[in-house]
N, CA, C and O atoms as CSV, one atom per row, in Angstrom:
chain,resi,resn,atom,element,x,y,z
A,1,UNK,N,N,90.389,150.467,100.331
A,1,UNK,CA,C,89.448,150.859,101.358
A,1,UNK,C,C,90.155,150.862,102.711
A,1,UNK,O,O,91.198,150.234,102.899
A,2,UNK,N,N,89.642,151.477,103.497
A,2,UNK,CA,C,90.149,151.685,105.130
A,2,UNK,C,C,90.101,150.454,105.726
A,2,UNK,O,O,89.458,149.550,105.193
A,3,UNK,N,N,90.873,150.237,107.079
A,3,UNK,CA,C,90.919,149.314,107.546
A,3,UNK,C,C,90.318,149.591,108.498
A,3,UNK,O,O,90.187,148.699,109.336
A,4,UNK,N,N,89.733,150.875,108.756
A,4,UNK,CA,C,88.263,151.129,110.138
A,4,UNK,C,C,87.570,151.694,109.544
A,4,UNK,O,O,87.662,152.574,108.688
A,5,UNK,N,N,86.303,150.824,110.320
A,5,UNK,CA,C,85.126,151.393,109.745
A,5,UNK,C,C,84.241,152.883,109.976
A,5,UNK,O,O,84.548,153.496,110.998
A,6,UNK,N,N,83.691,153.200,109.524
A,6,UNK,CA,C,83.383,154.656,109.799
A,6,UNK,C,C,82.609,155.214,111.130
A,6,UNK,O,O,81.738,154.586,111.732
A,7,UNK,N,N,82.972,156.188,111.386
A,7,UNK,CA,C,82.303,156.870,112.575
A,7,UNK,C,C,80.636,156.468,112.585
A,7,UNK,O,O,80.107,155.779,113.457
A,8,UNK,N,N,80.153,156.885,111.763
A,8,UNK,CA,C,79.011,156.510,111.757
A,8,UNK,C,C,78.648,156.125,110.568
A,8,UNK,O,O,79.240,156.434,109.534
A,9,UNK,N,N,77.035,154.994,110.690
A,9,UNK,CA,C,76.661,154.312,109.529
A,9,UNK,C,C,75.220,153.927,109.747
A,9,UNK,O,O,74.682,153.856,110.852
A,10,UNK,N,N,74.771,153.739,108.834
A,10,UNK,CA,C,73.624,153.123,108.623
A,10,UNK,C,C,72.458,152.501,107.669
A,10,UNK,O,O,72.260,153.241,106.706
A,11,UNK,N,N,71.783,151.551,107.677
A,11,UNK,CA,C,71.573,150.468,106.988
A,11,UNK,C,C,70.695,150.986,106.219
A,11,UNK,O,O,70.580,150.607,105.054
A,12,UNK,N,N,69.785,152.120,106.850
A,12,UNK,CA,C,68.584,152.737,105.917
A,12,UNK,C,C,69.384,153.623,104.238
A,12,UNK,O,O,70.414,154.282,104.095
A,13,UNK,N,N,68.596,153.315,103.530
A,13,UNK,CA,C,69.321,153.589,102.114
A,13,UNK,C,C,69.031,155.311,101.891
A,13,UNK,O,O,69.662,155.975,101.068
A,14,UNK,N,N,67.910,155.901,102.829
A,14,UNK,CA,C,67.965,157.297,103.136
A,14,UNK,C,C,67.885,157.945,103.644
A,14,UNK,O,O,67.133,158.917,103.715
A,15,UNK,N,N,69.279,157.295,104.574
A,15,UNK,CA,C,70.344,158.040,105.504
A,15,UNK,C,C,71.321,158.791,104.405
A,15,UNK,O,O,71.682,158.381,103.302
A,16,UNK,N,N,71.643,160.102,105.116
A,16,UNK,CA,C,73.230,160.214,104.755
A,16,UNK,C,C,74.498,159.280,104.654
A,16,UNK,O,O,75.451,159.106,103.894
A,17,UNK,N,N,74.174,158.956,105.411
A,17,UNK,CA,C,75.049,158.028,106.841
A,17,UNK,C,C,75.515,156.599,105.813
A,17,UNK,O,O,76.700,156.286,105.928
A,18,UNK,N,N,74.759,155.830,104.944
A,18,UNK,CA,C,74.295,154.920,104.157
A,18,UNK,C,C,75.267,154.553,103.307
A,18,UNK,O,O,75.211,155.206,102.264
A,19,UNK,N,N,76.227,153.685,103.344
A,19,UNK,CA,C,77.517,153.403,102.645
A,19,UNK,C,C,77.281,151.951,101.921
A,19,UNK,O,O,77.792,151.076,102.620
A,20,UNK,N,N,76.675,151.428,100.754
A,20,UNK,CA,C,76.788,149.922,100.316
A,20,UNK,C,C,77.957,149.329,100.428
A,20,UNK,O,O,77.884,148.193,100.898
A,21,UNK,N,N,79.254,149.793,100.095
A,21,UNK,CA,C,80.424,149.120,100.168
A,21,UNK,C,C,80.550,148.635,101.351
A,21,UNK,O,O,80.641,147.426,101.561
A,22,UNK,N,N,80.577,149.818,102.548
A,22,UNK,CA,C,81.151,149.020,103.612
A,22,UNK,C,C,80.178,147.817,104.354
A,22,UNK,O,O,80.596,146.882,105.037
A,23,UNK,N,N,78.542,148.174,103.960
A,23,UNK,CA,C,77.888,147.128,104.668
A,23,UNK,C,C,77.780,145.766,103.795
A,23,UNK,O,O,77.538,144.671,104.303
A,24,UNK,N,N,78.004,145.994,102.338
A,24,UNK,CA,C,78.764,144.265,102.087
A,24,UNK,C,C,79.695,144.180,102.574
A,24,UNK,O,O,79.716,143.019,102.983
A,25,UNK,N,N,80.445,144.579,102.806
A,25,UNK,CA,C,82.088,144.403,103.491
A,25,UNK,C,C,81.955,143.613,105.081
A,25,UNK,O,O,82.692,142.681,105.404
A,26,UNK,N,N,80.731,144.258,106.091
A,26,UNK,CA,C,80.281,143.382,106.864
A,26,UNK,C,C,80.904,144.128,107.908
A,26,UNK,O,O,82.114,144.296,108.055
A,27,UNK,N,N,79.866,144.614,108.707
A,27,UNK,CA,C,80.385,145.565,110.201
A,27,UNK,C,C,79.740,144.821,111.040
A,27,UNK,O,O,78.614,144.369,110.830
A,28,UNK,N,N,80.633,144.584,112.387
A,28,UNK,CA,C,80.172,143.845,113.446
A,28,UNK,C,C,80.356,145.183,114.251
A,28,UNK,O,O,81.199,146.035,113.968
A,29,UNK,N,N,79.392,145.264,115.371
A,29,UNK,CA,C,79.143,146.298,116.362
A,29,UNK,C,C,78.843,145.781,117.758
A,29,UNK,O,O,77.749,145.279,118.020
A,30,UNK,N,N,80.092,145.939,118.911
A,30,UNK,CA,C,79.595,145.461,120.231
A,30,UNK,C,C,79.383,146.788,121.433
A,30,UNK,O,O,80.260,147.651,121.468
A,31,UNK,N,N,78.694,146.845,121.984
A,31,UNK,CA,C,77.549,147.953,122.426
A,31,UNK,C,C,77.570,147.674,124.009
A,31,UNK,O,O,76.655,146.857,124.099
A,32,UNK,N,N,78.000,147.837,125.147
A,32,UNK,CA,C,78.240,147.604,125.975
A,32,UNK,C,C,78.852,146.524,126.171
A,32,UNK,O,O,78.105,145.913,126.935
A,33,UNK,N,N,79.701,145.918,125.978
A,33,UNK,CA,C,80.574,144.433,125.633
A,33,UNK,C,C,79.786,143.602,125.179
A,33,UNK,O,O,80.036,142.437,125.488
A,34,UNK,N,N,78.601,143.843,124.323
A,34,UNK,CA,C,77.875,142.761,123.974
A,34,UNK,C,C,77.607,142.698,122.975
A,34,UNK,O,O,76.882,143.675,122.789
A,35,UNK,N,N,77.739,141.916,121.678
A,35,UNK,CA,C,77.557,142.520,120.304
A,35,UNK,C,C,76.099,142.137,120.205
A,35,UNK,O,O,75.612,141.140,120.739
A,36,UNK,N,N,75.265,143.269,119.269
A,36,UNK,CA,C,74.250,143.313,118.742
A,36,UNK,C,C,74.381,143.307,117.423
A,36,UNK,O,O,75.274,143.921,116.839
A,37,UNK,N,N,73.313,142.464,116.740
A,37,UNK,CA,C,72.871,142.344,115.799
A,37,UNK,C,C,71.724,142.981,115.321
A,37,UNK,O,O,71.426,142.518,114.220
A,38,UNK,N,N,70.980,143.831,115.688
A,38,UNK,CA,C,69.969,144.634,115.038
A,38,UNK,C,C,69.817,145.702,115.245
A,38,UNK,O,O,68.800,146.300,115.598
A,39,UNK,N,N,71.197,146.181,114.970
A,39,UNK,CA,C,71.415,147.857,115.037
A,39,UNK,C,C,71.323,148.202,113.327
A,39,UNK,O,O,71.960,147.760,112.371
A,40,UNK,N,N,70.386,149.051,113.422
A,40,UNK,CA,C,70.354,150.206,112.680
A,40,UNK,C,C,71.501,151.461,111.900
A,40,UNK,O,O,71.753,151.872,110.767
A,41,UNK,N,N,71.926,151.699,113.242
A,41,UNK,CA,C,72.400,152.782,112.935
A,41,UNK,C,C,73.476,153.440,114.146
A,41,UNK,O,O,73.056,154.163,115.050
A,42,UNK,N,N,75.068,153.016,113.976
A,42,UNK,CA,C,75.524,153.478,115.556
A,42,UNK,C,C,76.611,154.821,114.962
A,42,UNK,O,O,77.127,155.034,113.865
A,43,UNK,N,N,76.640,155.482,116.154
A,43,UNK,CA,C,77.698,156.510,116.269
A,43,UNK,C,C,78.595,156.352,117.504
A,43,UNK,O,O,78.202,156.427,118.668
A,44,UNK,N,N,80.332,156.034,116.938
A,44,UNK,CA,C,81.138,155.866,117.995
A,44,UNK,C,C,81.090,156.982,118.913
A,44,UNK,O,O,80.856,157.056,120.119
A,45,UNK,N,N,81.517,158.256,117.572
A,45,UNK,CA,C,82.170,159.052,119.016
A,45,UNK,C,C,80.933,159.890,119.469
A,45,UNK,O,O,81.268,160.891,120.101
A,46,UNK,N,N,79.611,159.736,119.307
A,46,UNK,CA,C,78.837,160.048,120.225
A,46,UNK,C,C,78.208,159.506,120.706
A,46,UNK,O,O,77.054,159.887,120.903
A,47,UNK,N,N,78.845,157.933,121.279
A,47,UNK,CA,C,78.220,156.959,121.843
A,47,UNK,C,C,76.767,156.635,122.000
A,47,UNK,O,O,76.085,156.629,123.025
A,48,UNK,N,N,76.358,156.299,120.446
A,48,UNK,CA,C,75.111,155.160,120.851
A,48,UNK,C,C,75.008,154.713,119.432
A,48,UNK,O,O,75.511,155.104,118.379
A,49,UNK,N,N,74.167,153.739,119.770
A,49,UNK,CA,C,73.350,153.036,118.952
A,49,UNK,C,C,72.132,152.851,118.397
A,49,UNK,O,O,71.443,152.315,119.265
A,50,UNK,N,N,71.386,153.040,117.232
A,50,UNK,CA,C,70.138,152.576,117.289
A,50,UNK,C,C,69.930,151.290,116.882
A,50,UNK,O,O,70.529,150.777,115.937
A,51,UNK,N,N,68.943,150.641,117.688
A,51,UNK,CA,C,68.518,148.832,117.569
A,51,UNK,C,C,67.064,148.942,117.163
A,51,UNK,O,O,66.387,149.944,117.396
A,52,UNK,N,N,66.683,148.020,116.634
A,52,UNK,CA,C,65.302,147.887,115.902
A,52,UNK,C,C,64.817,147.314,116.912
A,52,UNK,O,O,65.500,146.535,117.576
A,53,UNK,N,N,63.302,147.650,117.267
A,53,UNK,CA,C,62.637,147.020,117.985
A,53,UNK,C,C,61.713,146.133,118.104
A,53,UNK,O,O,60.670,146.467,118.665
A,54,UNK,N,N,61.924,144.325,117.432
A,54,UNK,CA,C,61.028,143.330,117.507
A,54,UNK,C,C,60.965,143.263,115.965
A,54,UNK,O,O,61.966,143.361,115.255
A,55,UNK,N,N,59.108,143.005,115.282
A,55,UNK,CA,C,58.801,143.335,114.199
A,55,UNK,C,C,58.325,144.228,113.947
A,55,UNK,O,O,58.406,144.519,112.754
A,56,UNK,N,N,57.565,145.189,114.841
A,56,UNK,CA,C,56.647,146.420,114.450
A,56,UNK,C,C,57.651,147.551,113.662
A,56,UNK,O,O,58.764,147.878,114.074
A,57,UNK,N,N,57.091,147.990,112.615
A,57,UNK,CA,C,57.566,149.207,111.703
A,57,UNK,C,C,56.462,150.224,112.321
A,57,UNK,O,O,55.575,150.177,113.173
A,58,UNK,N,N,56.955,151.074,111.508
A,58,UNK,CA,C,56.259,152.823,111.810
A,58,UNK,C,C,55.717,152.617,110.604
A,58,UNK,O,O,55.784,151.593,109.924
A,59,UNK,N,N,54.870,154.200,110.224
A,59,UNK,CA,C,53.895,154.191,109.301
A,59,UNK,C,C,54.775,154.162,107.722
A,59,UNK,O,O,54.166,153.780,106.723
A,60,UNK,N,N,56.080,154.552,107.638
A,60,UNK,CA,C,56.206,154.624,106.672
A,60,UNK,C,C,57.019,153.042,106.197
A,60,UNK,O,O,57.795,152.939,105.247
A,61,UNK,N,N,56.711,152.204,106.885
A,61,UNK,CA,C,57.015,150.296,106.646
A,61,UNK,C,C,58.902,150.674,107.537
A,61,UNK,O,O,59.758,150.100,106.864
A,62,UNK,N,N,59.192,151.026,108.099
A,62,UNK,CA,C,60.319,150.915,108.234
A,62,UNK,C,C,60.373,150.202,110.048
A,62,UNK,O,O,59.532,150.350,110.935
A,63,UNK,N,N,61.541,149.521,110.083
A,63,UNK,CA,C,61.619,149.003,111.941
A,63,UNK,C,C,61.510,150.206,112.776
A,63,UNK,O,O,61.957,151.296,112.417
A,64,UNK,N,N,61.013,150.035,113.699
A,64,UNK,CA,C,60.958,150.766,115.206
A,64,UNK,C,C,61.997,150.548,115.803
A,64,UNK,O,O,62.477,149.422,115.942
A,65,UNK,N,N,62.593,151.829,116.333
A,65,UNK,CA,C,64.037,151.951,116.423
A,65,UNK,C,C,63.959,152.316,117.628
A,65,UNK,O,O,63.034,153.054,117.970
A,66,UNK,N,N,64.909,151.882,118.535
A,66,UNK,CA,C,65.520,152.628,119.776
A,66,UNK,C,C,66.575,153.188,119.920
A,66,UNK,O,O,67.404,152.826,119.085
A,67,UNK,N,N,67.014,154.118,120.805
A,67,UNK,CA,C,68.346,155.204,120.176
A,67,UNK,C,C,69.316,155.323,121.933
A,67,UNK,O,O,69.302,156.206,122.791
A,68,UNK,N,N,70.219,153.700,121.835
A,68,UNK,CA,C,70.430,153.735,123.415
A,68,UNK,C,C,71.807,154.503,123.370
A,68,UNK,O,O,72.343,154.648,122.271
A,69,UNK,N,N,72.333,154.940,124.362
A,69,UNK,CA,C,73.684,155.780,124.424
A,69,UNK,C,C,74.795,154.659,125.730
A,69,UNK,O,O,74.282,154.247,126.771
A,70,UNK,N,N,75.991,154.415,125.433
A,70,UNK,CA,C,76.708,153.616,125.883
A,70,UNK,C,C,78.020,153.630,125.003
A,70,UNK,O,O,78.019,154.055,123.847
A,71,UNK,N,N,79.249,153.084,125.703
A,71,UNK,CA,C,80.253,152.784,125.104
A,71,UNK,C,C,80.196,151.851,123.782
A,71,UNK,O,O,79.687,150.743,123.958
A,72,UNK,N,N,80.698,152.189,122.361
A,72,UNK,CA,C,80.361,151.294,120.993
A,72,UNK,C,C,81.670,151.420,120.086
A,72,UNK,O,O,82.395,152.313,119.648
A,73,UNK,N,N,81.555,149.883,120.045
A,73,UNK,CA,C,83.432,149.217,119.258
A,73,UNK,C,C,82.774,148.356,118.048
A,73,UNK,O,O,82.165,147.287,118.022
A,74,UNK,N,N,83.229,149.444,116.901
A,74,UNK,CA,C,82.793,148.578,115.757
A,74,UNK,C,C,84.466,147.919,114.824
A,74,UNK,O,O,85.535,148.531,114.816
A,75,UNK,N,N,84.194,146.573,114.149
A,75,UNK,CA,C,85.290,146.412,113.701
A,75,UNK,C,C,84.625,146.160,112.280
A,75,UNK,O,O,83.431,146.404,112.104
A,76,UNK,N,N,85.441,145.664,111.278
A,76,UNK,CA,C,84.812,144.867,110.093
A,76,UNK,C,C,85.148,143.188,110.006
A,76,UNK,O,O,86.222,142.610,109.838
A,77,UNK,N,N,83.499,142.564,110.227
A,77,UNK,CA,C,83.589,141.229,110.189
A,77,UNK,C,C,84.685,140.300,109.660
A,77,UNK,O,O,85.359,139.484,110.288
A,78,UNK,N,N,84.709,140.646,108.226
A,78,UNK,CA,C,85.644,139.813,107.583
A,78,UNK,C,C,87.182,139.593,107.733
A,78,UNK,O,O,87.653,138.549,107.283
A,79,UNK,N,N,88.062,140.584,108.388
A,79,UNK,CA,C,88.867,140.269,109.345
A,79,UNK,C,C,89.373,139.131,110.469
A,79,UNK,O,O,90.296,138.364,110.744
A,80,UNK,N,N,87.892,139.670,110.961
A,80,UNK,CA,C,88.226,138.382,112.241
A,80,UNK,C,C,87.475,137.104,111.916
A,80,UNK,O,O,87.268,136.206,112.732
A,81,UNK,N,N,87.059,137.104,110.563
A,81,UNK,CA,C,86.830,134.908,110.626
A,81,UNK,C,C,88.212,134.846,109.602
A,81,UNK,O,O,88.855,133.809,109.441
A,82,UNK,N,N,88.510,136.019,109.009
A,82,UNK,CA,C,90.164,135.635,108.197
A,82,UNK,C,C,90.942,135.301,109.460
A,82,UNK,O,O,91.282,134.118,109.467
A,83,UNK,N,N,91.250,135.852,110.316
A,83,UNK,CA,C,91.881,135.131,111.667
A,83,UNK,C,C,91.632,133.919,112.261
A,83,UNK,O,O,92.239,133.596,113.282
């Protein structure tokens, strides 16, 4: 497997986007120098992110998403606690 993680990804199982390997593998994502944890769904090179919003879902049970645009540096977790 690659040693970077993909341009884009995401957690919903029907996305395109939707990779099981790499999200056991464990992607950390920091989003204006700040890492977030309840992203959804980010795209580097068209800078943004989507973050879930709270607990409320939409009608079809899924999180309420926000879709912010900013500089985004994803690595893979397991790397850096092997360091």
């Amino acid at each position: 497997m690659s040693d970077t993680p993909p341009d884009r990804l995401s957690v919903s199982p029907d996305s395109p986007y939707f990779n099981e390997e790499i999200l056991a593998r464990g992607v950390g994502v920091r989003f204006k120098g700040e890492e977030k944890t309840t992203v959804e769904e980010y795209c580097v090179s068209e800078g943004w992110v989507r973050l879930s919003v709270g607990k409320s879902l939409d009608r079809r049970g899924r999180p309420m998403t926000l879709k912010i645009k900013g500089p985004v540096e994803v690595w893979f977790k397991e790397e850096t606690e092997a360091s």
